[in-house]
C-alpha positions in Angstrom: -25.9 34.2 6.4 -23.0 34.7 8.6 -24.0 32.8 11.0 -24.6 30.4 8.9 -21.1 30.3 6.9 -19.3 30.1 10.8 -20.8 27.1 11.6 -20.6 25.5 8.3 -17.1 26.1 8.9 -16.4 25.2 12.0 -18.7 21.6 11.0 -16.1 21.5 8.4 -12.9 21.7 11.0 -14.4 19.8 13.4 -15.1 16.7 10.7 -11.3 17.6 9.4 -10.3 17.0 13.1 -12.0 13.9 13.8 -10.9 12.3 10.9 -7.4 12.9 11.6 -7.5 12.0 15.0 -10.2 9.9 16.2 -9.0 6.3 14.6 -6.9 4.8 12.4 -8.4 4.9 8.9 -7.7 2.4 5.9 -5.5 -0.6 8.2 -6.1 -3.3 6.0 -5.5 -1.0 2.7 -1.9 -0.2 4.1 -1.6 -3.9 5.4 -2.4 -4.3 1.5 0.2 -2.2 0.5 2.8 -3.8 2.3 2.1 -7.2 1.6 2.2 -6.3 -1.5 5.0 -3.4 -2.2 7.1 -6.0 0.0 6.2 -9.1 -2.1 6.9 -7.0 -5.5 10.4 -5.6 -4.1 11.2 -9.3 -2.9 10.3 -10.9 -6.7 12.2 -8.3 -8.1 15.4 -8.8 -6.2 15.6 -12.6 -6.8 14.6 -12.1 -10.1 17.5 -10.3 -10.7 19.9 -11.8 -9.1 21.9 -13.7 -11.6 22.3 -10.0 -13.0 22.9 -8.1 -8.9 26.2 -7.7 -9.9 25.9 -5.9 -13.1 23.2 -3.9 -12.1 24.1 -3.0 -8.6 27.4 -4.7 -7.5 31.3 -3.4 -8.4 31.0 -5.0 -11.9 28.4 -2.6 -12.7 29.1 -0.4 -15.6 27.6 2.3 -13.9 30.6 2.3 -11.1 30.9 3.8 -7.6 32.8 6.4 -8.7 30.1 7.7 -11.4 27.3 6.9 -8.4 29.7 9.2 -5.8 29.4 12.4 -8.7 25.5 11.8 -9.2 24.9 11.7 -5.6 26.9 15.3 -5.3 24.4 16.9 -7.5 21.4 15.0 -6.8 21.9 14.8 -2.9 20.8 11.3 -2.8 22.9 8.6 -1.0 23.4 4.8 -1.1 24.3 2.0 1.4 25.8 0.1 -1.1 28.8 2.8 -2.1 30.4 2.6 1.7 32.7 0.1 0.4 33.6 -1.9 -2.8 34.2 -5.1 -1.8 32.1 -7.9 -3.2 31.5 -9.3 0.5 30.2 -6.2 1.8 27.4 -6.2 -1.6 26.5 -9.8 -1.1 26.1 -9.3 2.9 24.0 -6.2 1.5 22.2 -8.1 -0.7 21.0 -10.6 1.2 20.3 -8.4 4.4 17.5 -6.5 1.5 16.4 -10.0 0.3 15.6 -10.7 4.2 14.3 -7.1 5.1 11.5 -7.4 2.1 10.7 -10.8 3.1 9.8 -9.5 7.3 8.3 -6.8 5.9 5.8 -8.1 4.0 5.3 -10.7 6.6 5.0 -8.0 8.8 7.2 -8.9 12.0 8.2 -5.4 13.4 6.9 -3.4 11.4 7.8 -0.2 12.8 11.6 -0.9 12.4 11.1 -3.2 9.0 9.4 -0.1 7.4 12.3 1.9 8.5 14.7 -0.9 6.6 13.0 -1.3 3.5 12.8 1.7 3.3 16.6 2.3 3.4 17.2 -0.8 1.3 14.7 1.0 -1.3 16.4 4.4 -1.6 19.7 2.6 -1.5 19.1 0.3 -4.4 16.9 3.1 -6.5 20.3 5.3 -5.8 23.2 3.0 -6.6 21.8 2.4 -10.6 19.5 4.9 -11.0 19.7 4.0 -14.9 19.2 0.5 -14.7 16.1 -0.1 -13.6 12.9 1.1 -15.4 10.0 3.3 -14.4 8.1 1.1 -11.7 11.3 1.6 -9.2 10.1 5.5 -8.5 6.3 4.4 -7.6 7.9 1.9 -5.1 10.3 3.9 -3.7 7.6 6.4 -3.0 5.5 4.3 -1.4 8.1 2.6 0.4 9.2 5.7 1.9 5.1 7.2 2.9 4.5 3.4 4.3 7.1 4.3 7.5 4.4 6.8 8.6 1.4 4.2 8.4 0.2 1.6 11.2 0.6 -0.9 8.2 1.2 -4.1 10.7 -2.2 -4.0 12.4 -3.5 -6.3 10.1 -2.9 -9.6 8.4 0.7 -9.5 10.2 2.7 -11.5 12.3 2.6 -8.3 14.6 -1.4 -8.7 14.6 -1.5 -12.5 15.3 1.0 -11.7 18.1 -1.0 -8.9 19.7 -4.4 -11.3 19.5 -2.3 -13.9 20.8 -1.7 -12.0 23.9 -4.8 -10.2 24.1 -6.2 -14.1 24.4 -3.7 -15.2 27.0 -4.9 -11.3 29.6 -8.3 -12.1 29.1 -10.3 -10.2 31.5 -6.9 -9.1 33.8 -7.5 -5.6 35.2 -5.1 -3.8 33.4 -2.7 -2.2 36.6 -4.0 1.3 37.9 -1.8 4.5 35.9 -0.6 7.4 37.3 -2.6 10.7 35.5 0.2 11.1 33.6 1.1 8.4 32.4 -2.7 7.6 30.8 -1.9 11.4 29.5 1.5 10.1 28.0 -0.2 7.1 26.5 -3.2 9.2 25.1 -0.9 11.4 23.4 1.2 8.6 21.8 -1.8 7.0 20.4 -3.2 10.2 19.3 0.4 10.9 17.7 0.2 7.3 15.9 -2.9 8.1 14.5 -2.4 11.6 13.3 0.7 10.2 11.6 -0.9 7.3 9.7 -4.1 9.1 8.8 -1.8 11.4 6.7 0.4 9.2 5.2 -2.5 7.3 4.0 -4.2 10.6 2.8 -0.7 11.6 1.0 -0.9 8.1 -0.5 -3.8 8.5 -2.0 -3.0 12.3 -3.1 0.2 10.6 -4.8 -1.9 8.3 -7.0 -4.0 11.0 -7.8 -1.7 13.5 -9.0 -0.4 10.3 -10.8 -3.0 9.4 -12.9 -3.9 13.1 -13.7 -0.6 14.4 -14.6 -0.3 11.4 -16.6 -3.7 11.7 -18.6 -3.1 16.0 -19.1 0.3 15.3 -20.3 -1.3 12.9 -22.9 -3.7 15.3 -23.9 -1.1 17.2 -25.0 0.7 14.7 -27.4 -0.7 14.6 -30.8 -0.3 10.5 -31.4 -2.4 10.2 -28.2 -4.8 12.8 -29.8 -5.1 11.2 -32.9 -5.3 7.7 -31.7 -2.1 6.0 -32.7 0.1 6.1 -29.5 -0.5 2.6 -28.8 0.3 1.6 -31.8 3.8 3.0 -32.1 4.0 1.4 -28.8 3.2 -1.8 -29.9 5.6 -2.0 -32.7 8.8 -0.4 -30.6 11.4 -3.5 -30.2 11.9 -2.3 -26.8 8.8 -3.1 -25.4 7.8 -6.3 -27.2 8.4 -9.4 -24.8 6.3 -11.1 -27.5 6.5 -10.0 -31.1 4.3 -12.3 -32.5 1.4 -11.0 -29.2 2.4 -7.3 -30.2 1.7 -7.7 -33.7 -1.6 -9.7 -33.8 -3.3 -6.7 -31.3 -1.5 -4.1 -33.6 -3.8 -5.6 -36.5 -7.3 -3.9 -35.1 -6.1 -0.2 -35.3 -10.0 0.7 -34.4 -9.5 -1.4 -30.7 -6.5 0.6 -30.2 -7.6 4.0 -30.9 -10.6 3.2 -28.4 -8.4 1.6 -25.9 -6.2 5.1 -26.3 -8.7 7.2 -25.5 -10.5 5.6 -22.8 -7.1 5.6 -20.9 -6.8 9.2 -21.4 -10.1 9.8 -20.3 -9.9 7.6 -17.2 -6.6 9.3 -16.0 -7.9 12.5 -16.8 -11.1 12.0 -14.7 -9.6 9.2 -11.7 -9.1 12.1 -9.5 -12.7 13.2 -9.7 -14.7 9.9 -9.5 -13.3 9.0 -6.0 -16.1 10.5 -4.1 -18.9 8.2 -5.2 -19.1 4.7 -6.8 -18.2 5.0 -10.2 -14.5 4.7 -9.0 -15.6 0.7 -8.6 -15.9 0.3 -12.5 -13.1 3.0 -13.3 -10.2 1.0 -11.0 -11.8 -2.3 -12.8 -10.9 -0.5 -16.1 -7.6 0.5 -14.3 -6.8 -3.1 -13.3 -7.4 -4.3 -16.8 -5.3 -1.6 -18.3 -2.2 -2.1 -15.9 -2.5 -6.1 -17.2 -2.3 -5.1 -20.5 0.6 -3.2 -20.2 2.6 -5.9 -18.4 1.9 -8.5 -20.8 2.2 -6.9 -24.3 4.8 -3.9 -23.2 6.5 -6.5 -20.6 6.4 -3.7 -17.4 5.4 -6.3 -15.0 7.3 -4.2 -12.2 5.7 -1.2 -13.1 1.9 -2.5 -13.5 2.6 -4.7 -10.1 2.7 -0.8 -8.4 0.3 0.7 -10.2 -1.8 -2.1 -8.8 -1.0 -2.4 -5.9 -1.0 1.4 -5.6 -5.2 1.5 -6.6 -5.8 -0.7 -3.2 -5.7 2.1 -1.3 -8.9 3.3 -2.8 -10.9 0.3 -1.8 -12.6 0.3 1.8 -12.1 -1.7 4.5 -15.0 -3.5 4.7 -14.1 -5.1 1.1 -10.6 -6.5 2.7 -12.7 -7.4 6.1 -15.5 -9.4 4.3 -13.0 -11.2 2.1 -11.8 -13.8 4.7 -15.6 -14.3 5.5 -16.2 -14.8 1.1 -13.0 -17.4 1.4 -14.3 -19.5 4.2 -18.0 -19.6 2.8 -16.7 -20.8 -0.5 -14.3 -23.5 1.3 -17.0 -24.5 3.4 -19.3 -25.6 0.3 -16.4 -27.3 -1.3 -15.6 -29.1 2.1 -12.0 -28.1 2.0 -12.2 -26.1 5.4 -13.1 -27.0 9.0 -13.3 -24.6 11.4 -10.2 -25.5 14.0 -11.5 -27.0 17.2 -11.9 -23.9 20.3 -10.8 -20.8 17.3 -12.5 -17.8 17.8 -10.6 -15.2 15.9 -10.2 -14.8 12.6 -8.3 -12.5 10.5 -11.8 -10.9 9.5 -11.9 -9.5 13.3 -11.3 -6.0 13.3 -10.4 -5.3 17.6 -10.9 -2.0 18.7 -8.9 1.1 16.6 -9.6 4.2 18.8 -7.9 5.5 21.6 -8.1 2.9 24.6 -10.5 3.8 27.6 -9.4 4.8 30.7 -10.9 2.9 33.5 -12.0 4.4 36.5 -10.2 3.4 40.1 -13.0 0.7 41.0 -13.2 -0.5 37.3 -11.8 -3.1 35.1 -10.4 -2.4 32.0 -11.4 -3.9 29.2 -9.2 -5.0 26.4 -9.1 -3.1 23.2 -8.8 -6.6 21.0 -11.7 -8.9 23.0 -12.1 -10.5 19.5 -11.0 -13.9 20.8 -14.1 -14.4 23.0 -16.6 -14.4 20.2 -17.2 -17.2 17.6 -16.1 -17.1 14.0 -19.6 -15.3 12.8 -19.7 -12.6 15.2 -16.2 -11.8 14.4 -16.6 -11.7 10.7 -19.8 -9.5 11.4 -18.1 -6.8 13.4 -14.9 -7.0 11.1 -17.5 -5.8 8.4 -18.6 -3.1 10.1 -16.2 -1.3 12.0 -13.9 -0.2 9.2 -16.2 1.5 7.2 -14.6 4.2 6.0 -12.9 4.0 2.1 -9.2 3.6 1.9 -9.2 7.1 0.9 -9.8 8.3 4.5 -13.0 10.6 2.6 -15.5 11.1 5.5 -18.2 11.6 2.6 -18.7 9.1 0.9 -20.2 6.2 3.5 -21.2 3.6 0.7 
């Protein structure tokens, strides 16, 4: 029994170890993630900006001066207290308008991750009291996203890298010393390492989210009793449409249920990632996070919370959707395939650590997607990432 135990074990740390290192897991759930904590930040920003100055700029009511003794307690910091000056705010301003923009295009997204994630922490800092609840989720994410590969797909980095991996072709690739294929082997081991774990501490985040959230709910007695939604229907606060709140608040039965099934679903998300039942349970989730935007008008909040549950979706969903789009184009006739295109945005090239050819060998490319037709490339898209977003090596459905 021993025995037994020891290699169980070592089974165990040797599955922990290749999922860590071996490739890059979940790339289109953090190219998700961006795109979409990018396009959120972006929205927000120009929806605000008849009100920047008020909420962020020197006519704020909550002033420099009162940011400068918050910052001494909290430790936090903000680019947008070096100075005072209305220029230096609107140059700031715009430079976070164009920073969210690139990076949810996705054009260098090493150093845009970097930015927005400065631009984030600044702007979450300068009025912490301004803003409502959906601005820590973001910031969060904003800040894990700088240790994810999130650019390697659906990116102007990806169409720049398949771009060039069209124009090599079959070029040997020039002959490496040893140690500079050992230098390269370790930075891509490095790179992967990193954004397996950010991705993993995503996905812990939203976890300990949802259960926190459903335990501390458990503990209320309106939420107990049925009737939390209801007093949170009829707060001024949060109604964005009176006359909406007050028509849903007249079937107290649909509201007790609606109550305790989000209690229950908090409660339990943590548990139900490890088979499919989380399919129906983040449809639920969707559903809920709609609700709340329209009747308790938290659009900014819901957006995250959305966008946050994408993580938990595989690949091979995000892979085949291109391949859904085209197929349904194609029986309306609104799509042609474009004359001598062979890659796709469904082509998933090669995520593991590049061969090393031999001295009487040519190297092959890691992304030779752009030789195959449209078909093949949606076919191998589908298949390659087939792990879940969650990076979980058990479940393989």
């Amino acid at each position: 029994m021993t025995g037994a135990a020891h290699r169980w074990l070592l089974d165990k740390i040797g599955a922990l170890r290749a999922l860590l290192t071996d490739r890059p897991i979940s790339l289109y759930a953090a190219s998700v993630l961006r795109i979409g904590y990018g396009l959120l930040y972006l929205s927000f920003l120009l929806r605000e900006f008849p009100h920047r100055d008020e909420i962020w700029g020197p006519g704020s009511p909550w002033t420099p001066a009162l940011a400068q003794q918050l910052f001494a307690q909290t430790g936090w910091n903000s680019v947008l207290t070096l100075s005072d000056s209305r220029a230096y705010f609107e140059l700031c301003y715009v430079m976070a308008v164009v920073t969210s923009a690139l990076f949810m295009l996705g054009w260098r997204t090493r150093a845009m991750s970097v930015l927005f994630a400065v631009v984030v922490s600044s702007f979450h800092a300068r009025s912490i009291f301004m803003t409502d609840g959906g601005d820590n989720l973001i910031l969060l994410m904003a800040l894990y996203l700088v240790l994810t590969a999130c650019g390697r797909r659906w990116s102007l980095d990806a169409r720049r890298n398949r771009l060039k991996a069209a124009r090599t072709g079959d070029t040997p690739e020039p002959t490496r010393s040893l140690y500079a294929r050992q230098l390269r082997d370790a930075r891509t081991t490095l790179t992967t390492v990193v954004h397996n774990c950010g991705i993993l501490v995503i996905a812990a985040q939203v976890c300990f989210l949802y259960g926190s959230a459903g335990l501390y709910k458990v503990q209320g007695s309106t939420w107990g009793g049925g009737t939390a939604l209801h007093y949170a229907l009829n707060l001024e606060l949060f109604q964005p449409w009176p006359a909406l709140s007050h028509f849903v608040d007249e079937y107290p039965m649909l509201i007790a249920i609606a109550g305790y099934v989000t209690v229950l679903l908090q409660v339990a998300f943590p548990f139900v990632l490890f088979g499919k039942l989380k399919y129906p349970v983040l449809t639920v989730l969707l559903g809920m996070h709609i609700g709340i935007a329209v009747l308790l008008g938290l659009p900014l909040f819901s957006g995250a919370m959305i966008i946050a549950d994408a993580v938990f979706l595989p690949d091979r969903f995000y892979a085949f959707l291109p391949h859904l789009w085209r197929r349904a184009a194609q029986r309306t006739g609104t799509w042609r395939p474009a004359p001598g295109r062979a890659a796709s945005f469904a082509s998933v090239p090669s995520q593991g650590r590049p061969a090393v050819p031999g001295p009487t060998h040519r190297a092959v490319p890691a992304q030779k997607d752009t030789t195959q037709d449209t078909t093949q490339d949606t076919r191998q898209g589908a298949a390659q990432d087939t792990r879940p977003a969650t990076g979980l090596a058990s479940e393989q459905s």
